[in-house]
N, C-alpha and C positions, 0 to 999 in steps of 0.2 A: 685162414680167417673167414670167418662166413660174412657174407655181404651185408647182413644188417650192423653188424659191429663195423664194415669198413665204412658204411653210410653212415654211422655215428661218431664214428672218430673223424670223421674228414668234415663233417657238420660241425662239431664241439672245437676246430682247429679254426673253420671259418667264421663263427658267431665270436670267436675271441680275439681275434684278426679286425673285426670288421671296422673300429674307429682307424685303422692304419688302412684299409680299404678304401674309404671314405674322404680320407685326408687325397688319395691316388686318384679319386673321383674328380676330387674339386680340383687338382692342379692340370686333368684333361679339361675340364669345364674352361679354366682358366685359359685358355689357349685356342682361340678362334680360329678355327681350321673351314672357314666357309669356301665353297668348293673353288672360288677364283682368288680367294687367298693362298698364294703360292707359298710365300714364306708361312702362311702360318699351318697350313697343311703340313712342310713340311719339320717344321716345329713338334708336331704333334706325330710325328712318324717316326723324329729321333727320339722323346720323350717315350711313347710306345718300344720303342727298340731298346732304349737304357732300363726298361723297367724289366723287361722280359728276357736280359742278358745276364740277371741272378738268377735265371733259370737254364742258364747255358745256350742259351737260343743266340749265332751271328745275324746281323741281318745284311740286306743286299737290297740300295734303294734303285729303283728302275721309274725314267721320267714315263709318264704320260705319254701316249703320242700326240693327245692338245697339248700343244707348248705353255697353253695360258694356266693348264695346268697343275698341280705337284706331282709327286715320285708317290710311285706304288711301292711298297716293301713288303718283304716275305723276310719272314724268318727262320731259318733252319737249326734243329737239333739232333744229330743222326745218333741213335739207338744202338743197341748191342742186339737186337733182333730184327727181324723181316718185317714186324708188320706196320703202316705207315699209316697215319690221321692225320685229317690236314684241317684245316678251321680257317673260317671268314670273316670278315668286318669289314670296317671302313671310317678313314680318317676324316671323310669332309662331313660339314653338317651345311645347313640351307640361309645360315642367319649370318649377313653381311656386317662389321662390326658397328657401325653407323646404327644398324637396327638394335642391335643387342645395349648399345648404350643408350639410345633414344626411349624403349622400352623399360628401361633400369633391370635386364635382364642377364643375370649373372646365377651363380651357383649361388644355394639357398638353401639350408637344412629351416624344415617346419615341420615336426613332430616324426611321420612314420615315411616320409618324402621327402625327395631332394628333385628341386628345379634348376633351370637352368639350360643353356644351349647344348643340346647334345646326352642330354642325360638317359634318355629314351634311346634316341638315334645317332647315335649308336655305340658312345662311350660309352656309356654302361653297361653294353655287350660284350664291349672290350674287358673293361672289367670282371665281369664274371665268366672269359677267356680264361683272364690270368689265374683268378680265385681257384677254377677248377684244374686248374694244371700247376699252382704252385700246391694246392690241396693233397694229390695227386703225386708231388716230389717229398711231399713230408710225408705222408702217411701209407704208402703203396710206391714207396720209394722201387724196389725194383723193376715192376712193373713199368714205373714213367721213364725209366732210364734204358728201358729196352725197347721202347717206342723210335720208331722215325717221325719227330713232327717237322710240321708244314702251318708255317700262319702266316697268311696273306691278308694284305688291307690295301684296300681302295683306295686311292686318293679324288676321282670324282664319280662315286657311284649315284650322287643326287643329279646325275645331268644325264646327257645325251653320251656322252661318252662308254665306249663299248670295246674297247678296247683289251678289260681287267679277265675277261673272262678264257681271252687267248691266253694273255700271260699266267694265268691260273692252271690251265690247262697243259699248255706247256711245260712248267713245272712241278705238275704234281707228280709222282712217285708212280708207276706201272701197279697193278694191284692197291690202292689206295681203299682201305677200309671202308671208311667213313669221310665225307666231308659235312662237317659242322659249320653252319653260319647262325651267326649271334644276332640275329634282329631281336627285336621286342617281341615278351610276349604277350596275347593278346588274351590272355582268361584272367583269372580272378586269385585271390593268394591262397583261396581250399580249392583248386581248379587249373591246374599249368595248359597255356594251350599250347603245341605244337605246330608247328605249319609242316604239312606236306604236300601243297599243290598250291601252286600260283597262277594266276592270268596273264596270260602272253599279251604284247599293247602292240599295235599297228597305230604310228603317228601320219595322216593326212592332210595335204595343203590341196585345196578346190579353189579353182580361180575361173572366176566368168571374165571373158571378154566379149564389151558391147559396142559399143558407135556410140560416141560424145554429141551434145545439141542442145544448142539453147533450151533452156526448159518453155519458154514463154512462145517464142516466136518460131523455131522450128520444133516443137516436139515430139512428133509423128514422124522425122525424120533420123529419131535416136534410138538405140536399144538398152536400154537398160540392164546394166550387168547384177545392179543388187537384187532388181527382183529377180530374174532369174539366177543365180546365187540361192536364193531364198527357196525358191523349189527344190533345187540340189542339196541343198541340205536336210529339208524336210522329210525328204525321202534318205535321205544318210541317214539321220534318228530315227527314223521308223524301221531299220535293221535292228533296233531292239527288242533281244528275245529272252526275256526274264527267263523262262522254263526251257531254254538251251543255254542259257547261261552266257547271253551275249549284250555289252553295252555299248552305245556310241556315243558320244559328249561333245556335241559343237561349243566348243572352249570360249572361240576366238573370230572375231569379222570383223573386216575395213572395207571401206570403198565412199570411192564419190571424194570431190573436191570442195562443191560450196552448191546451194540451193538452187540454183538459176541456171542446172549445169546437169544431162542427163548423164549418169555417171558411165564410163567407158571399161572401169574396171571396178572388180570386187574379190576378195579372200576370205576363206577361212579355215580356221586348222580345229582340225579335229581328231580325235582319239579314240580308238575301238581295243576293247579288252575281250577275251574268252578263255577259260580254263579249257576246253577242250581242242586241241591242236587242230582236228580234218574239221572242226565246225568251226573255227580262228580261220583256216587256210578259204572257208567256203565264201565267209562274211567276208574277209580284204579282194574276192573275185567279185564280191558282190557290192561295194564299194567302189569299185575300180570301173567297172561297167556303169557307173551312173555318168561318166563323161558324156557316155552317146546316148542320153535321156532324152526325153523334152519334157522338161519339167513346165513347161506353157498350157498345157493338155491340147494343144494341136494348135496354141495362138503365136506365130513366131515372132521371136525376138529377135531372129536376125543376130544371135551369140551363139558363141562356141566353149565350150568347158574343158580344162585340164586338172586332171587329176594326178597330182606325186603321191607316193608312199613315201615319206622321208625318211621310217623307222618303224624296223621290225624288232621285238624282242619276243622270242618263243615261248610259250608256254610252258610250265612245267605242271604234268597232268599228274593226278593220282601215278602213281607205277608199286610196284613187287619190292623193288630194292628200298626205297626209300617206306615203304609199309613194315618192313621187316626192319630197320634200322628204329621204326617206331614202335614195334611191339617189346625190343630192346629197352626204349627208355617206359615204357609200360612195366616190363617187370621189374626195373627199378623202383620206378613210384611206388608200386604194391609193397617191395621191399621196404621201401620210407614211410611207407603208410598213406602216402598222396594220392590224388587224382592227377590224370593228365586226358588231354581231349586232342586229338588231329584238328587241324584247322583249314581250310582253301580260302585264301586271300588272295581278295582281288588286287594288292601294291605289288610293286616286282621289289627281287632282289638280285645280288648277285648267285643266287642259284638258279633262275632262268635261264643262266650260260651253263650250268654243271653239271647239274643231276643225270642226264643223259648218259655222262661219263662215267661216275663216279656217285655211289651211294650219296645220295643228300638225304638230309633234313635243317629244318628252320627253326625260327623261333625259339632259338635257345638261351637269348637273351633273358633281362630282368622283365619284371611287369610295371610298365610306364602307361603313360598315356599324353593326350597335344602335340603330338609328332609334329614338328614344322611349324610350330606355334609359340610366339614370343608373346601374345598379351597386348594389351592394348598401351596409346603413348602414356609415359610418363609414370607415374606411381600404381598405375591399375597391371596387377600381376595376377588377373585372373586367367586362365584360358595358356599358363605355360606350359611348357613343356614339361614332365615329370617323371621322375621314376620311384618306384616304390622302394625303399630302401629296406623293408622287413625280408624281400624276396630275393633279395642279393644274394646270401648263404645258402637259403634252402635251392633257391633254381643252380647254383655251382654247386652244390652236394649229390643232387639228382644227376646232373650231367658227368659228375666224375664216376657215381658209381656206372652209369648207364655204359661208358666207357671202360670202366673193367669187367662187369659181363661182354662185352660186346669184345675184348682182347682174347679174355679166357677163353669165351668158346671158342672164337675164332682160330687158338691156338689149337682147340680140342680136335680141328678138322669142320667145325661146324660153319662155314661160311656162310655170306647171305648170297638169296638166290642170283642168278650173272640176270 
């Protein structure tokens, strides 16, 4: 069967599908999985499990190692051949349920969109998971039954938790083709983008400590932690290097008790991104050295500064395997008649932990947009969160075929490069 007929028959399978697609959208919508909802996380990881067991898939839920928590799930379906794809997502979204009813923000079809929590981020990735892999059992029926799949989902990939990337890793299959993650995509619906390079993030806490003193009557005898704070960070943000491709973001600062009172302590947390790893690696040495500053320019404050790194997540830079997994879904597009664009974004995913191992690519989700965004209180549902529901079928048809070029040759002996 030549690939433009398999790209049309799995297209004409998914645009007739799509009101039962949809109907599967809104009952994940339905179901608040925000990252410290335990039960509704995992609510939404047996629902995800029962959906994708008419595809033969068992699943295997594994806690968190934060207790506060839900279970990660994987689900497996082993093949009658060698070669293994594994696929990404994630069950928590950012929106507390208090917010999602305070906002009247629920699942919403309005014309060529669907809003709602999670639609974007990342249920609807999820979705066009399944679109492409139940596409994929109907129409290239052998093919998907001589696959080893692998699908893993997050239970708190919106937090601090880092945990997902070991158990990803752990169990993926030796030789693993491809790994697929379903974020959103960030182009246009004549324009798919692709991500294949992220920003690694270094999280930092700076804390001045000063000597407390009446502000009135002894104040020459206090050092002030905020201003000095305030140099230290001045010079943190001025590590910003648009043309190396490096930001830093003083998020966050407290300090001081009450006005009458030189304040004895100060913090602030802040955050440094870089796509390139040795110039990421150079900036957090350069960062970390600001402890022994004198941010005074020679007027001492008589304080001392500590600097933590709370949090490291690696970069995932341009690389060979992951270029080559994208020229793959390039000759698809051609084939569909579509564009597609590479993309380097600065958000992380769960491919910051993988790509190193294992062929990635991103962004294979639908085309949304208001990621993390509910709208303002009450009846104003502007600024939701959204996904574009025309690009449901065609981004699951591109990815299914991108997937049988990408099996075939690899049958053929043509591997991507190690």
């Amino acid at each position: 069967m030549l690939y433009r007929d398999i790209h049309d028959r799995v297209l004409r399978f998914l645009e007739e599908s799509k009101p039962r697609y949809l109907h599967i959208l809104e009952e994940m919508v339905s179901i608040n999985s925000w990252t410290e909802n335990r039960e509704g996380v995992r609510a939404l990881g047996e629902y995800t499990a029962d959906l994708f067991a008419g595809l033969g898939f068992t699943p295997e839920f594994v806690p968190s190692r934060n207790p506060l928590y839900g279970s990660h799930v994987i689900l497996t379906r082993k093949g009658s051949g060698r070669a293994s794809i594994s696929c990404v997502s994630h069950l928590d979204t950012v929106f507390p349920p208090g917010e999602e009813q305070s906002h009247d923000f629920h699942f919403r079809l309005e014309g060529d969109s669907a809003s709602g929590p999670g639609t974007s981020d990342i249920k609807g990735g999820t979705l066009v998971m399944f679109m492409m892999l139940e596409s994929l059992s109907h129409e290239v029926p052998s093919l998907f039954e001589s696959v080893n799949w692998k699908l893993f989902f997050d239970a708190s990939e919106e937090t601090t938790s880092d945990d997902f990337g070991t158990f990803c890793l752990d169990n993926m299959d030796a030789g693993t083709l491809a790994c697929l993650i379903f974020e959103a995509d960030g182009g246009r619906i004549d324009e798919f983008s692709l991500v294949t390079s992220r920003k690694g993030r270094a999280v930092f806490t700076i804390e001045s400590f000063g000597r407390a003193a009446h502000a009135g009557s002894a104040h020459k005898s206090g050092a002030n932690a905020i201003v000095h704070l305030c140099g230290i960070i001045e010079r943190a943000a001025a590590l910003t290097d648009y043309e190396r491709g490096i930001t830093v973001n003083v998020g966050m600062i407290s300090g001081g008790m009450a006005l009458n009172r030189v304040p004895d302590y100060a913090a602030a947390q802040v955050e440094m991104r870089a796509h390139d790893e040795s110039v990421f690696r150079e900036s957090v040495d350069a960062m970390m050295s600001l402890a022994g500053s004198d941010p005074s320019g020679g007027k001492s404050l008589s304080c001392t500064a500590k600097i933590s790194l709370d949090r490291r997540v690696p970069s995932w830079p341009g690389n060979e395997r992951t270029d080559h997994l994208f020229s793959v879904w390039e000759e698809a597009a051609s084939v569909a008649g579509m564009r597609i664009v590479p993309e380097q974004r600065g958000g992380l995913s769960d491919g910051n932990w993988l790509w190193h191992r294992v062929p990635a690519i991103d962004g294979l989700g639908p085309l949304g947009g208001n990621e993390h965004c509910s709208g303002g209180p009450g009846k104003d549902r502007i600024g939701q969160e959204f996904v574009i529901t025309g690009s449901l079928a065609p981004k699951a048809a591109l990815n299914a075929l991108a997937l049988v070029i990408l099996l075939q040759s690899s049958s053929a002996g043509s591997e991507p490069p190690a």
